[in-house]
C-alpha positions in Angstrom: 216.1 -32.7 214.2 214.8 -29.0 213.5 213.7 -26.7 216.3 209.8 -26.5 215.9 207.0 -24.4 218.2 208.2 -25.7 221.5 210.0 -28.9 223.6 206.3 -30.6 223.4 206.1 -30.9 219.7 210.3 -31.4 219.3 209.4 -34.2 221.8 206.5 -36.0 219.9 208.0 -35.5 216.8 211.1 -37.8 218.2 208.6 -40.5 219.9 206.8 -40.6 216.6 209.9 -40.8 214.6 210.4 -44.3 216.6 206.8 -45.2 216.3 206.4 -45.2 212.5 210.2 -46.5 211.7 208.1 -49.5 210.9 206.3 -47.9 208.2 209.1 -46.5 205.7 211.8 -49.1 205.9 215.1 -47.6 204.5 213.4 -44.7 203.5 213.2 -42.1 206.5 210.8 -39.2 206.3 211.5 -35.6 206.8 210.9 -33.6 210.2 208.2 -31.2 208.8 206.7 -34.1 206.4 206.0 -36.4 209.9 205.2 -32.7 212.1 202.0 -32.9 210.1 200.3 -35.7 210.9 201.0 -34.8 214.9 199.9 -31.1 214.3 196.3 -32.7 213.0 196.0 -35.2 215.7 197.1 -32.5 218.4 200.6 -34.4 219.2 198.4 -37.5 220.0 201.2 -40.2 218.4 198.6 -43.1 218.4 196.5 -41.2 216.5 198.3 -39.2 214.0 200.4 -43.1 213.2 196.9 -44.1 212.4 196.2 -41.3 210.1 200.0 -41.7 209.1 199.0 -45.6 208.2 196.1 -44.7 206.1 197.6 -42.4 204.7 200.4 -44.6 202.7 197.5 -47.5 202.1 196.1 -44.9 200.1 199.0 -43.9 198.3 200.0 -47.5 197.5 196.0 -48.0 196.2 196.6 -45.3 193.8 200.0 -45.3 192.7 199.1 -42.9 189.4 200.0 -40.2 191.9 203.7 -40.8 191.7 204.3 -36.7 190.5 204.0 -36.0 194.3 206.5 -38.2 195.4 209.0 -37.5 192.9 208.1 -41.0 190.3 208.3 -40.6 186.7 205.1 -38.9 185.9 204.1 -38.1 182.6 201.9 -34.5 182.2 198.4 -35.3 180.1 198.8 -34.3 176.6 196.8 -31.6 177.0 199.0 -30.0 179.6 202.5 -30.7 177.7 201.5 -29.3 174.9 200.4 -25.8 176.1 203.0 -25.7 179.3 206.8 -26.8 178.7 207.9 -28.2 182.2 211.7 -29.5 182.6 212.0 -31.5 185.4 215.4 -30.8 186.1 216.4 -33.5 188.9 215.4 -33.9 192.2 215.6 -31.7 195.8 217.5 -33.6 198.5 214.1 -35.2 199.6 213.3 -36.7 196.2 211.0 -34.2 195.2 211.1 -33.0 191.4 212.6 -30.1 191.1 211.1 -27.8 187.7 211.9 -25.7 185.7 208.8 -23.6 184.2 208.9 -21.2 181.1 209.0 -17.3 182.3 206.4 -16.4 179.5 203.6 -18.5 180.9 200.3 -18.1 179.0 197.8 -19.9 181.4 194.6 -18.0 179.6 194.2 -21.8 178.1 192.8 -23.2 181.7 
């Protein structure tokens, strides 16, 4: 576990690591992805696994949104065809790792 502001938040970030096990299964979050939902609830573990909860239900009621978590998303055409992305694998928390043109032309947005 990474050092954060203090013992208080190193502390609730351990307790909530053990509080949300339940949610993720196999797949274990990062430190700074579950320090979030403590930071907005003020280190308050009932509260921030709440938000935590509703959260994911959201994410599994629209599961378009799959370029955030690192699915196989597909750019509009309208996008592709004015900005050539290569997604060139993934970071070692499943994000999409990219790879964008240096000559960028964005006057089209």
């Amino acid at each position: 576990m990474e050092n954060f502001k203090n013992e208080k938040e190193t502390k609730a970030l351990a307790e909530f690591r053990v509080a949300t096990a339940e949610l993720y299964g196999d797949s274990t979050p990062g430190d700074h992805f579950l320090i979030r939902w403590l930071r907005a609830r003020n280190l308050d573990i009932e509260k921030a696994k709440l938000m935590l909860q509703k959260y994911l239900e959201w994410r599994a009621e629209n599961p378009d949104l799959k370029l955030i978590t690192g699915g196989n998303w597909i750019a509009p055409k309208f996008v592709s065809d004015r900005i050539k992305i290569k997604i060139t694998g993934h970071d070692y928390q499943g994000r999409p790792s990219k790879v964008y043109p240096h000559d960028l032309n964005t006057e089209h947005f």
